[in-house]
C-alpha positions in Angstrom: 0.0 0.0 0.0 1.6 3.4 -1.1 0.6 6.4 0.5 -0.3 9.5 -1.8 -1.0 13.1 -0.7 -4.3 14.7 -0.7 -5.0 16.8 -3.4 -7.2 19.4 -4.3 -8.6 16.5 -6.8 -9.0 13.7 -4.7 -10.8 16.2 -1.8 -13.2 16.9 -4.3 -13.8 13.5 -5.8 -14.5 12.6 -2.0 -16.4 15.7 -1.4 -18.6 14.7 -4.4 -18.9 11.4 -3.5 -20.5 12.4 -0.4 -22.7 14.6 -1.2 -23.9 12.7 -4.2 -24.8 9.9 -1.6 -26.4 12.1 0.7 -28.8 13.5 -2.0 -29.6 9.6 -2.9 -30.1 9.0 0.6 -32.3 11.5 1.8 -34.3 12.7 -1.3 -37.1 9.5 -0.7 -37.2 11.2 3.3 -37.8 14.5 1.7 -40.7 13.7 -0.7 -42.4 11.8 1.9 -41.9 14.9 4.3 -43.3 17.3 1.5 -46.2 14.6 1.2 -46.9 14.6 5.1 -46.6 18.1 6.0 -48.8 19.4 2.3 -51.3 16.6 2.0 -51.9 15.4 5.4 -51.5 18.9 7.5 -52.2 21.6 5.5 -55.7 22.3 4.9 -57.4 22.6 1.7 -59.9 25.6 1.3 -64.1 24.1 1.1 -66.8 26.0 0.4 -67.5 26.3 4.7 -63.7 27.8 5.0 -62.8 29.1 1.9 -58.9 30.3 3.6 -58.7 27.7 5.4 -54.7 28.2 5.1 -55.4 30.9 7.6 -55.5 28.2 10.1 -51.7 26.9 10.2 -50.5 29.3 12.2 -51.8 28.3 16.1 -50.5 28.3 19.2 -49.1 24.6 19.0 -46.7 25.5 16.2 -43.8 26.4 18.4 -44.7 23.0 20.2 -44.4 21.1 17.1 -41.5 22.5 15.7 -40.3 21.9 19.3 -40.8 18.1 18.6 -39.9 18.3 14.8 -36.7 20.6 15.2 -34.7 17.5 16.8 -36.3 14.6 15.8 -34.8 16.2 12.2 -31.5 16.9 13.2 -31.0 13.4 14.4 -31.9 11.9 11.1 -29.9 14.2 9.0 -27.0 13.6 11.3 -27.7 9.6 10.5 -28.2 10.1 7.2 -24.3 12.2 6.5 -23.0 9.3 8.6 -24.6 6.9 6.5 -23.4 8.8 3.5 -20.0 9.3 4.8 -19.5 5.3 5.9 -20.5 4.8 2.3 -18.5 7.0 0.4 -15.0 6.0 2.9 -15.3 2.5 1.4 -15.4 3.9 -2.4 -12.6 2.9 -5.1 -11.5 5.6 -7.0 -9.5 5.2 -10.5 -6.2 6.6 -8.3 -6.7 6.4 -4.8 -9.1 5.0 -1.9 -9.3 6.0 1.7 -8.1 3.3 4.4 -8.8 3.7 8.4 -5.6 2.6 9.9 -4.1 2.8 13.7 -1.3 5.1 14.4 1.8 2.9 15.1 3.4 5.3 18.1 -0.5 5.0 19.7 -0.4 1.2 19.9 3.2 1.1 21.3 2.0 2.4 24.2 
């Protein structure tokens, strides 16, 4: 195994790798999201409450985004380390990243 230095080049490839995966990862998460929060919770105007988008905005919003706020953050944080896991065990034409131990720490 030869060790090469870290280019401009191959931080991009690996920067692109990642974010590609990312995108595949969480674009199914997003449309379903978009589907929940526009079809299931926002209201749709009737003839008995013809603005019935006046109605989002209630006193439980900050509660929900309360609730929503984390819940999201966890799952975009599991989804980059899904991403990243995935894009550390890519093959690229010149190069591939490899996790190994640091021989001075294991000498201890």
């Amino acid at each position: 195994m030869t060790t090469v230095k870290i280019t401009f080049l191959r931080a991009l490839k690996f920067w692109w790798s990642f974010t590609w995966r990312t995108l595949v990862i969480s674009f199914p998460i997003y449309v379903l999201g978009m589907y929940r929060l526009f079809v299931w919770l926002a209201p749709f105007p009737t003839r008995v409450n013809p603005q019935a988008h006046a109605a989002l905005a209630s006193p439980h919003s900050a509660q929900i985004l309360a609730v929503v706020w984390p819940v999201v953050t966890v799952v975009s944080i599991i989804i980059q380390i899904v991403a990243v896991r995935w894009a550390l065990t890519t093959r690229w034409s010149d190069f591939r990243l490899q996790a190994v131990t640091d021989d001075q720490a294991t000498t201890v």
